[in-house]
DOGUGU-647205 format. One record per residue (C-alpha): x, y, z; residue number from 1; chain; residue in one letter. Coordinates in steps of 0.25 Angstrom, whole numbers, padded with zeros to 4 digits. Layout:
BEGIN
+-------+-------+-------+-----+---+---+
|    px |    py |    pz |   k | c | r |
+-------+-------+-------+-----+---+---+
|     X |     Y |     Z | NUM | A | A |
...
+-------+-------+-------+-----+---+---+
END
This chain:
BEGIN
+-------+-------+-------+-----+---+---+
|    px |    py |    pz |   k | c | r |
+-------+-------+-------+-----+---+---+
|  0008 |  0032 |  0075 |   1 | A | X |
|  0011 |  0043 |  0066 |   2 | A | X |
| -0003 |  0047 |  0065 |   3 | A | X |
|  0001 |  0052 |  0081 |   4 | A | X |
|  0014 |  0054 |  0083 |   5 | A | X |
|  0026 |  0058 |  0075 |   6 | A | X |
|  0041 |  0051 |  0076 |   7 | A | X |
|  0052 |  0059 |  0081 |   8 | A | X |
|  0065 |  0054 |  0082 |   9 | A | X |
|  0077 |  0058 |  0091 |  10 | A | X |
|  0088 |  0055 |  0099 |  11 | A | X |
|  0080 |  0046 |  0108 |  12 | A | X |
|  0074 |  0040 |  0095 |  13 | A | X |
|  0060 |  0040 |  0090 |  14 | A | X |
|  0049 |  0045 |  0098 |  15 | A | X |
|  0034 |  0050 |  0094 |  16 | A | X |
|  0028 |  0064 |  0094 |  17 | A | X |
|  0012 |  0064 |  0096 |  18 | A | X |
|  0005 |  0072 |  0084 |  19 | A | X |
| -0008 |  0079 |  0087 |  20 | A | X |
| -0016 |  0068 |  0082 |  21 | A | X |
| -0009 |  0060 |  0094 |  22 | A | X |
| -0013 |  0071 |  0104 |  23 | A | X |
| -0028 |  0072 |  0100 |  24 | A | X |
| -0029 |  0058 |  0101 |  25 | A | X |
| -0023 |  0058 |  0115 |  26 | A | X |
| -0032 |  0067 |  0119 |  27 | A | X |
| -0045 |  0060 |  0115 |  28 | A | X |
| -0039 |  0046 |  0122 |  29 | A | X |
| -0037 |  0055 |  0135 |  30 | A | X |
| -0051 |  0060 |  0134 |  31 | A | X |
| -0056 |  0046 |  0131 |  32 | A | X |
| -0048 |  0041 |  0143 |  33 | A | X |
| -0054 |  0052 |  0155 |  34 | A | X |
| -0069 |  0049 |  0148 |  35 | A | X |
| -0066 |  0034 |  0152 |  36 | A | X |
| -0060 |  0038 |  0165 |  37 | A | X |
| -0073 |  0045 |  0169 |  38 | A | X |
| -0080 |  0032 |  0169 |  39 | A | X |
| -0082 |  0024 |  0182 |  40 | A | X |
| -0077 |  0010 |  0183 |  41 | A | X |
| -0088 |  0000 |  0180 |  42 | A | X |
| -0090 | -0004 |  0195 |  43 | A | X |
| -0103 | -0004 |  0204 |  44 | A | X |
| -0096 |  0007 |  0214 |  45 | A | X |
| -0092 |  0016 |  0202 |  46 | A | X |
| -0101 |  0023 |  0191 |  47 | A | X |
| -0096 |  0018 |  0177 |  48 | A | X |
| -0102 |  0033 |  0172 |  49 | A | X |
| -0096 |  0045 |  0167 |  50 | A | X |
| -0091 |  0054 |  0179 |  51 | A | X |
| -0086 |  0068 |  0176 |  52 | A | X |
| -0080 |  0068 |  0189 |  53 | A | X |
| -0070 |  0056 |  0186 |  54 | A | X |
| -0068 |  0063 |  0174 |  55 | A | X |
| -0064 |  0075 |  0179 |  56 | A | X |
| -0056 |  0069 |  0191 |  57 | A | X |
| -0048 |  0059 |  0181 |  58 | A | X |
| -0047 |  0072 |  0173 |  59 | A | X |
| -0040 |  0080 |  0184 |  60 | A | X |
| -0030 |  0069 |  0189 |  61 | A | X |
| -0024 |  0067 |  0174 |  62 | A | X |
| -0022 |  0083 |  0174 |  63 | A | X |
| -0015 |  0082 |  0187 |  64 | A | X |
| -0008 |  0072 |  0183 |  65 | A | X |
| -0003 |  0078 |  0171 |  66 | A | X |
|  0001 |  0091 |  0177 |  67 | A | X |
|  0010 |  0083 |  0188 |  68 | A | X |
|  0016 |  0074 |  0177 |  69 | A | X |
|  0022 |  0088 |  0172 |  70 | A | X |
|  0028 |  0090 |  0187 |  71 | A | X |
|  0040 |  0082 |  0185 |  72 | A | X |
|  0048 |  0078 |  0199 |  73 | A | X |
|  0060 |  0072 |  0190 |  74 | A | X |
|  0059 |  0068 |  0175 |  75 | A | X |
|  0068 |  0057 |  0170 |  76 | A | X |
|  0074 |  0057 |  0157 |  77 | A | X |
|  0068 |  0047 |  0148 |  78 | A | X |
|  0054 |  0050 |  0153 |  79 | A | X |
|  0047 |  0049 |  0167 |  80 | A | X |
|  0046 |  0057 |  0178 |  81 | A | X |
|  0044 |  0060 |  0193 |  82 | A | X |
|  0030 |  0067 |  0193 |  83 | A | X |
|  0022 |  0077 |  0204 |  84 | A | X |
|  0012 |  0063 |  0204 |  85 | A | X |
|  0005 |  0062 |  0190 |  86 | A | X |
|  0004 |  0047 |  0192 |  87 | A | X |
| -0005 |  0050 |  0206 |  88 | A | X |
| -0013 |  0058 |  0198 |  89 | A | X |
| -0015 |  0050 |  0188 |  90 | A | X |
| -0018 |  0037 |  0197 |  91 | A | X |
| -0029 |  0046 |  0205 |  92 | A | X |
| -0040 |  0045 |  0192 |  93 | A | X |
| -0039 |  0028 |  0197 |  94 | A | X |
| -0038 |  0031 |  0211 |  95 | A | X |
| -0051 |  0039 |  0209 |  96 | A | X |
| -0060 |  0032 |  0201 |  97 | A | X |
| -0053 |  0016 |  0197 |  98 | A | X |
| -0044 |  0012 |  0185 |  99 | A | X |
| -0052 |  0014 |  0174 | 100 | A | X |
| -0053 |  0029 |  0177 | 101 | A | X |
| -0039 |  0029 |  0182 | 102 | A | X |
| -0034 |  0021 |  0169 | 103 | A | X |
| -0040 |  0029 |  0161 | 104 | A | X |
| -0037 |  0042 |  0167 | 105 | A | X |
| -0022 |  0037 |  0167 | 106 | A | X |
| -0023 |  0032 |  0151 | 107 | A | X |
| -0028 |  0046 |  0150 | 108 | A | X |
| -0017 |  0054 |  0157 | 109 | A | X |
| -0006 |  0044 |  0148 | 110 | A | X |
| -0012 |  0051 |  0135 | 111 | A | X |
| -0011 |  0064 |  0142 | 112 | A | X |
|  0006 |  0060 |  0144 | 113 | A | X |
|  0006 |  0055 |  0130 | 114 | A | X |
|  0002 |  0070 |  0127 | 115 | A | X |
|  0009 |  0078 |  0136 | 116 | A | X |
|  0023 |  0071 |  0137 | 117 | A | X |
|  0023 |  0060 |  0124 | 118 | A | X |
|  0035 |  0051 |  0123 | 119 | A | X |
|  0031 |  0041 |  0112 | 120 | A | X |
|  0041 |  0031 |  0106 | 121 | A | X |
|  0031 |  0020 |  0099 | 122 | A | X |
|  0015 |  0018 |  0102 | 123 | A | X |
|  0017 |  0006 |  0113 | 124 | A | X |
|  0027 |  0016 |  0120 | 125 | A | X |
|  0016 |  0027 |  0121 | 126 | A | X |
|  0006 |  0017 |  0126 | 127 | A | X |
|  0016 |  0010 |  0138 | 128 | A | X |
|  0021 |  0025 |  0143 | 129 | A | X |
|  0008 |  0032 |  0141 | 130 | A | X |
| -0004 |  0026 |  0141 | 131 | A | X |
| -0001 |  0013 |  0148 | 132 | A | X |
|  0011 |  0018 |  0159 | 133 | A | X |
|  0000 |  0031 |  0163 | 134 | A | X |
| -0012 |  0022 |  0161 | 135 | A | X |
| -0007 |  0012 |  0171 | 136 | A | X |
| -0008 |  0025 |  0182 | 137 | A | X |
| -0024 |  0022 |  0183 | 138 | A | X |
| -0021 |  0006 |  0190 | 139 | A | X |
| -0023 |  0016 |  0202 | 140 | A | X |
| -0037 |  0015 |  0198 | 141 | A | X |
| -0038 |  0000 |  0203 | 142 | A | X |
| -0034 |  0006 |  0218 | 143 | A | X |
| -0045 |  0015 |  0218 | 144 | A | X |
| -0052 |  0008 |  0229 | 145 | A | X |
| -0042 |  0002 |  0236 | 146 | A | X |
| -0037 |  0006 |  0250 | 147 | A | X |
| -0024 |  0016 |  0247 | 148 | A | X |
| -0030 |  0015 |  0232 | 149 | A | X |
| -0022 |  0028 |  0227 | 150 | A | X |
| -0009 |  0022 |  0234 | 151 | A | X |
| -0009 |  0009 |  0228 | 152 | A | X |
| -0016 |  0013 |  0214 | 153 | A | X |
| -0005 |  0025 |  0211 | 154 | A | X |
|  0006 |  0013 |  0214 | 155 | A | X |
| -0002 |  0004 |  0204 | 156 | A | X |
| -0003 |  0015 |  0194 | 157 | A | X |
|  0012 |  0018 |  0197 | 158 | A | X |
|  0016 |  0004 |  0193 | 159 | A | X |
|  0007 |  0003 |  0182 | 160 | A | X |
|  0014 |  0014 |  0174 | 161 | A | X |
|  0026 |  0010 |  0179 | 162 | A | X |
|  0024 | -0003 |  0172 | 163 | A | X |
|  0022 |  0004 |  0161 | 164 | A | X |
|  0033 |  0013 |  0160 | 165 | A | X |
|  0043 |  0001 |  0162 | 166 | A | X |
|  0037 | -0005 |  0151 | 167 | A | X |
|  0038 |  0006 |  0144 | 168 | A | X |
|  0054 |  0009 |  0150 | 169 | A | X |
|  0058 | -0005 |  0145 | 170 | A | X |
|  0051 | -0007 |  0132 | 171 | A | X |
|  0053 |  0007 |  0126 | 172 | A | X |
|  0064 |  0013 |  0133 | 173 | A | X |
|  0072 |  0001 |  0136 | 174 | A | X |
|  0084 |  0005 |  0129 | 175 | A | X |
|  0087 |  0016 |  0139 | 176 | A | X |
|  0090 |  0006 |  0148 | 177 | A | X |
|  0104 |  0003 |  0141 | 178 | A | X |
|  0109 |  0017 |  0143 | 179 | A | X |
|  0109 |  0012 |  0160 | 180 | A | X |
|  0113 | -0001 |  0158 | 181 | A | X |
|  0099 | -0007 |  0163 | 182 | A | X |
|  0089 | -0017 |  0157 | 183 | A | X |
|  0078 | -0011 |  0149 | 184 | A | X |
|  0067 | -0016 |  0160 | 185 | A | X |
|  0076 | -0011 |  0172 | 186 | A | X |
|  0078 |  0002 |  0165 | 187 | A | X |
|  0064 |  0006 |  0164 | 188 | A | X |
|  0059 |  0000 |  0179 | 189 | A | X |
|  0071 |  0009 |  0185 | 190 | A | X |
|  0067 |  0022 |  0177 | 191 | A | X |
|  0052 |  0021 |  0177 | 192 | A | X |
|  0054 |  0016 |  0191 | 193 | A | X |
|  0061 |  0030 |  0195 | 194 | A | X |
|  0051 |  0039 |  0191 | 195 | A | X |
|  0038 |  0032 |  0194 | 196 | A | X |
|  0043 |  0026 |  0206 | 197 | A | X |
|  0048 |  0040 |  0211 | 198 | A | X |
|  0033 |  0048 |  0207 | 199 | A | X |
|  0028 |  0036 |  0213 | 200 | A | X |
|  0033 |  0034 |  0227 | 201 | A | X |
|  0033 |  0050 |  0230 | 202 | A | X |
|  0017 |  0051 |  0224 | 203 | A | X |
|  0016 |  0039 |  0235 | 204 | A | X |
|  0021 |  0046 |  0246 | 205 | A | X |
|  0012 |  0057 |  0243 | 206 | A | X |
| -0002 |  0050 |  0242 | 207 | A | X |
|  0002 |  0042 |  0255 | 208 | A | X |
|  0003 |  0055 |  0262 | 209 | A | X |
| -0011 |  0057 |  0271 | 210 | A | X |
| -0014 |  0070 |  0267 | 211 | A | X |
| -0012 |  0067 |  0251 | 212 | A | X |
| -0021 |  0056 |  0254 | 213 | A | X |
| -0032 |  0061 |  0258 | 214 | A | X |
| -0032 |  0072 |  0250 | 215 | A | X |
| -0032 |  0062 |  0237 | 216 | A | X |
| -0044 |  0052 |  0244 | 217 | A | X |
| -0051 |  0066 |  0244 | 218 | A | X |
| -0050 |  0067 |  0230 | 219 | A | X |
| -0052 |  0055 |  0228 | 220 | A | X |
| -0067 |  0055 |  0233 | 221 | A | X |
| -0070 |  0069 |  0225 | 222 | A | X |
| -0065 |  0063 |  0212 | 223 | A | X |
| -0075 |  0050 |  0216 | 224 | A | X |
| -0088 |  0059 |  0221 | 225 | A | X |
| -0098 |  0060 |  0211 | 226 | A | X |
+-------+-------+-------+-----+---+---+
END
């Protein structure tokens, strides 16, 4: 790991720095990651061929969503926050073209957290929180088709990286949980329940609205036109 990242060691203990090496690599896996979003699923009603178009509509929702996940609504103090709807932008790449593009495009905007706000501790850590937690964002992809599809995919995508952060809360942060008298395990649903849960609920109220809705199923059918 030194070949990417250097120690640093506080009062919070040892964490990682990524070195430029690190960055440039980043960038090629997120570049690797949008050329495979822009592949259609391998089914009879989808071309499995390059399209410029998913490209660039995949590209777009990443870029939204890392401009909103920079719009904090409430940041809590050891990491997570109440965003202005990153995860709904982020679930649109599935919603719009399946879980391969939408898993990809998610891996992709992971690498793009792990760039622009890092917090590494160990290589299995980075994995869980970044790659894994924001990758889980394209199970809305398996919703794609389905009736309500952006309602229940962005719950799936929701819980999926929920999952993931717990993990992540009770395996490597675990020992916070003493400071409030809780079990490692119930420490990490309750605080990674708080900020999720909260984005969640008001991002669902919103896309339920009529006029949101039909504005998003607009979009929808430009981003699939060929």
């Amino acid at each position: 790991m030194s070949f990417f990242a250097n120690a640093v060691t506080d009062e919070w203990g040892t964490s990682y720095s990524l070195k430029p090496t690190a960055y440039v690599t980043i960038i090629l896996l997120i570049l690797i990651c949008l050329f495979l979003a822009s592949f259609g699923n391998r089914k009879k009603e989808e071309s499995s061929n390059f399209s410029t178009r998913r490209l660039v509509f995949s590209a777009m929702a990443i870029a939204l969503a890392v401009v909103t996940s920079m719009l904090k609504l409430f940041h809590l103090p050891m990491g997570g926050s109440i965003t202005l709807f990153s995860m709904l932008f982020v679930c649109l790449a599935g919603y719009w073209y399946g879980p391969k593009t939408g898993i990809m495009a998610s891996v992709a905007y992971g690498f793009l957290q792990l760039v622009i706000d890092p917090y590494i501790i160990s290589l299995p850590q980075m994995f869980v929180d970044y790659i894994f937690a924001f990758g889980a964002l394209g199970l809305a992809g398996f919703f794609h088709h389905s009736s309500h599809g952006l309602i229940k995919g962005y719950i799936a995508g929701v819980l999926g990286r929920y999952f993931f952060a717990f993990l992540s809360g009770m395996i490597f942060f675990g020992s916070y949980a003493a400071d409030y008298n809780m079990a490692a395990p119930v420490y990490s649903l309750a605080y990674n329940g708080i900020y999720l849960g909260a984005e969640a609920v008001i991002t669902l109220i919103l896309i339920s609205l009529p006029p949101v809705h039909h504005a998003l199923a607009r979009v929808k059918t430009m981003a699939q036109s060929e």
